[in-house]
VEXVOKE-259602 format. One line per field, with one value per residue: residue in three letters; x, z, y of N, C-alpha, C, O, CB in turn. Coordinates in steps of 0.05 Angstrom, whole numbers, plus 5000, padded with zeros to 4 digits. Glycine has a CB too. Layout:
// VEXVOKE-259602
res	ALA_...;
nx	X_...;
nz	Z_...;
ny	Y_...;
cax	X_...;
caz	Z_...;
cay	Y_...;
cx	X_...;
cz	Z_...;
cy	Y_...;
ox	X_...;
oz	Z_...;
oy	Y_...;
cbx	X_...;
cbz	Z_...;
cby	Y_...;
// end
This chain:
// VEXVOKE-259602
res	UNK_UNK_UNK_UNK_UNK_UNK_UNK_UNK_UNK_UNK_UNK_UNK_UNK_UNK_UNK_UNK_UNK_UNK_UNK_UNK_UNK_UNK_UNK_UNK_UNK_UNK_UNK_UNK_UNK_UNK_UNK_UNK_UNK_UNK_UNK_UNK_UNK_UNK_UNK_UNK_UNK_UNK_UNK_UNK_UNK_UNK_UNK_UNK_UNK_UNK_UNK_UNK_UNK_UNK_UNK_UNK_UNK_UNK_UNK_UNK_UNK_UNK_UNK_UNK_UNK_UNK_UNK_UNK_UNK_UNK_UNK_UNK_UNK;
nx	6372_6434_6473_6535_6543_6586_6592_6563_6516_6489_6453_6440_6381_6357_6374_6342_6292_6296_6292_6257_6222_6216_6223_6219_6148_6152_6130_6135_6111_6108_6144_6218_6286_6341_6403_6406_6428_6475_6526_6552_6578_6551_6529_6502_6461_6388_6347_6335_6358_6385_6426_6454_6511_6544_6602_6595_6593_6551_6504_6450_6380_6329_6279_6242_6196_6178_6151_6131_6174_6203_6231_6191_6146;
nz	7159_7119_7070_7041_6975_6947_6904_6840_6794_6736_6716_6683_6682_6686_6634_6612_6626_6604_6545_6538_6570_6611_6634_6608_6648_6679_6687_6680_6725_6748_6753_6737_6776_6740_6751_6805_6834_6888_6918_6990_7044_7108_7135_7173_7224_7247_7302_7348_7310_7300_7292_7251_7244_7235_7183_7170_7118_7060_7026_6974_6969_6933_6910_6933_6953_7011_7005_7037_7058_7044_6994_6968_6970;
ny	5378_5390_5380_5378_5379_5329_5297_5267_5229_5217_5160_5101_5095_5148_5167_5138_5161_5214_5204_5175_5182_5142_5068_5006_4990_5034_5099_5168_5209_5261_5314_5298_5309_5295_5260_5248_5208_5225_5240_5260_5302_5314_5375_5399_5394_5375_5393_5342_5300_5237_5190_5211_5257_5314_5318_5269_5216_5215_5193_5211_5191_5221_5209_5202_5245_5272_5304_5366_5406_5466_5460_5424_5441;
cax	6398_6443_6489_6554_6553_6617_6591_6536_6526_6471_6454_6421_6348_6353_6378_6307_6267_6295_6291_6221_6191_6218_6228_6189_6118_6149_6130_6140_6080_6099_6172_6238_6308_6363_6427_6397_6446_6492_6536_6565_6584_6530_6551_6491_6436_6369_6347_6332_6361_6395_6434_6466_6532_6564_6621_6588_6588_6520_6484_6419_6354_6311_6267_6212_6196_6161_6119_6129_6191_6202_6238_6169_6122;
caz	7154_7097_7059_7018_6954_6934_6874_6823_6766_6713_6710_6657_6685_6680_6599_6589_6628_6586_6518_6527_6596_6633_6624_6622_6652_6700_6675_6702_6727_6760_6745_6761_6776_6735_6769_6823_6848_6894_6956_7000_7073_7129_7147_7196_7228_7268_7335_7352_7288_7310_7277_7228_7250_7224_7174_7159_7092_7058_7005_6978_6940_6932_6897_6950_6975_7040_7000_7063_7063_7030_6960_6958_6971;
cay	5369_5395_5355_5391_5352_5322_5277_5258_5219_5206_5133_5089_5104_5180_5165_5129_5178_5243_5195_5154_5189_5118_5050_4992_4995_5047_5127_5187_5219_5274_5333_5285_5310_5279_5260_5244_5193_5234_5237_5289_5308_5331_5411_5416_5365_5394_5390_5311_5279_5215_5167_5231_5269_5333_5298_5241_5214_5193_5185_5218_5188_5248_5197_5193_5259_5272_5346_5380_5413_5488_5452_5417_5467;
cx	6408_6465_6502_6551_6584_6619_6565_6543_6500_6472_6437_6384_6345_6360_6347_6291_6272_6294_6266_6204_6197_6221_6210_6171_6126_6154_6127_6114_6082_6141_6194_6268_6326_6386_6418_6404_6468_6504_6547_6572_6567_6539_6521_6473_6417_6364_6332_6328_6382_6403_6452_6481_6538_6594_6618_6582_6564_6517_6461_6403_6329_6287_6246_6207_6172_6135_6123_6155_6192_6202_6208_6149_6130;
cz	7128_7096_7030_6984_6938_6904_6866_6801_6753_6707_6692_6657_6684_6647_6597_6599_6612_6558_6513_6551_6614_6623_6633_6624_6676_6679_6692_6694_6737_6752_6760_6748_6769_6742_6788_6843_6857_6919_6959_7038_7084_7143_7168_7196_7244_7289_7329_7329_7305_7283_7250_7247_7232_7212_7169_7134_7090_7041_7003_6961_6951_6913_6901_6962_6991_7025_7022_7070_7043_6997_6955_6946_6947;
cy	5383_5382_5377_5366_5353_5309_5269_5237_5221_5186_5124_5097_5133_5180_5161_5153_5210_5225_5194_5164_5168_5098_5027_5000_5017_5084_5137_5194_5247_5282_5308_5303_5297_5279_5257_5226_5212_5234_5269_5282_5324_5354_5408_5391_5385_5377_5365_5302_5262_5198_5182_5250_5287_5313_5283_5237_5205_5200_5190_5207_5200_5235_5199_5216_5267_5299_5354_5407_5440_5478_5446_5431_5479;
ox	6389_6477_6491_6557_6598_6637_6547_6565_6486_6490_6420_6368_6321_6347_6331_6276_6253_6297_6253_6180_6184_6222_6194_6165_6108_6172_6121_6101_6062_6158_6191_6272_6336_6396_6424_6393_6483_6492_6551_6570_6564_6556_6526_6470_6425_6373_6317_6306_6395_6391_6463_6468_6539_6606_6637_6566_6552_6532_6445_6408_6313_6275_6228_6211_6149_6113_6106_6151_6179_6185_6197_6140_6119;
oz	7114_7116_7010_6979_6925_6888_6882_6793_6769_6691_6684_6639_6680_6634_6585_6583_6609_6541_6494_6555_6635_6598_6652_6609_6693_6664_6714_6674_6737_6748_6783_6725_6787_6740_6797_6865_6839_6940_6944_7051_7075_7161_7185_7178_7253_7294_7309_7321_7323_7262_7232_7265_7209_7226_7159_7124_7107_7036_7020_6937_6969_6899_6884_6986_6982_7032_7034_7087_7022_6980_6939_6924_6940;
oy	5389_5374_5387_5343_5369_5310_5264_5230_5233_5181_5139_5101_5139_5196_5176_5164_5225_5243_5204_5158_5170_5101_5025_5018_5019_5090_5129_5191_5261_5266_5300_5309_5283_5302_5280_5225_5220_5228_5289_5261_5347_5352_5425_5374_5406_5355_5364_5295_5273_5194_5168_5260_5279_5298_5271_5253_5192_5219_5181_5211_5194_5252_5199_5214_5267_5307_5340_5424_5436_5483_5461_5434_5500;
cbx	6399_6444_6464_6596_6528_6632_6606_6521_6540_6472_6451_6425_6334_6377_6400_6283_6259_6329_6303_6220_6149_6199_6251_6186_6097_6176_6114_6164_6060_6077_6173_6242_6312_6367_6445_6380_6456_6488_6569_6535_6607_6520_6557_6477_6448_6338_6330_6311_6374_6374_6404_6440_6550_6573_6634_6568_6606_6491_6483_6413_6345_6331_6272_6214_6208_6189_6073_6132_6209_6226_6263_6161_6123;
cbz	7150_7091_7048_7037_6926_6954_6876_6807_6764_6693_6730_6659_6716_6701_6583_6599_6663_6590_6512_6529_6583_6650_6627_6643_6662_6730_6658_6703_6748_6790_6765_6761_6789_6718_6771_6817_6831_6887_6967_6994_7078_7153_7113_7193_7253_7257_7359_7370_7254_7329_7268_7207_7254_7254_7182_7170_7078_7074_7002_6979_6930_6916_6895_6975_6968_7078_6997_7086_7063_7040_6951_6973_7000;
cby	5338_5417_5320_5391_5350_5299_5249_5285_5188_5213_5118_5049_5095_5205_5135_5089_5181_5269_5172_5107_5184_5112_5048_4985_4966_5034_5136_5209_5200_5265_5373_5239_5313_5277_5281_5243_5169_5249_5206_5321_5319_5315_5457_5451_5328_5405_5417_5302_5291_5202_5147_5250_5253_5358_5291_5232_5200_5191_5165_5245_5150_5280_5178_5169_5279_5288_5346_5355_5393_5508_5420_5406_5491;
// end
């Protein structure tokens, strides 16, 4: 799938984790992307995705990722 992005932001939990490393009892352990709250519009979907349309608005959290995919690797 790819997804145009239209918008981001930087929310209060990306402040603590570039200040203190995280907040609370929760630390980063491992490289994170700040801004990471963002939306956009789907320009392409792959062969048997379901439930995702070309044009469709959404919303991404790149929070959890699968490791599998080229970015990962």
């Amino acid at each position: 799938m790819a997804v145009r992005l239209a918008a981001g932001g930087v929310c209060g939990s990306d402040l603590h984790y570039d200040n203190h490393g995280g907040f609370g009892a929760i630390r980063l352990k491992e490289l994170m992307i700040l801004g990471h709250e963002v939306a956009g519009l789907i320009t392409a979907v792959g062969e048997g995705v379901e439930g995702l349309d070309v044009g469709q608005l959404v919303a991404v959290s790149p929070s959890c990722p699968r490791g599998n995919c080229k970015y990962c690797q």
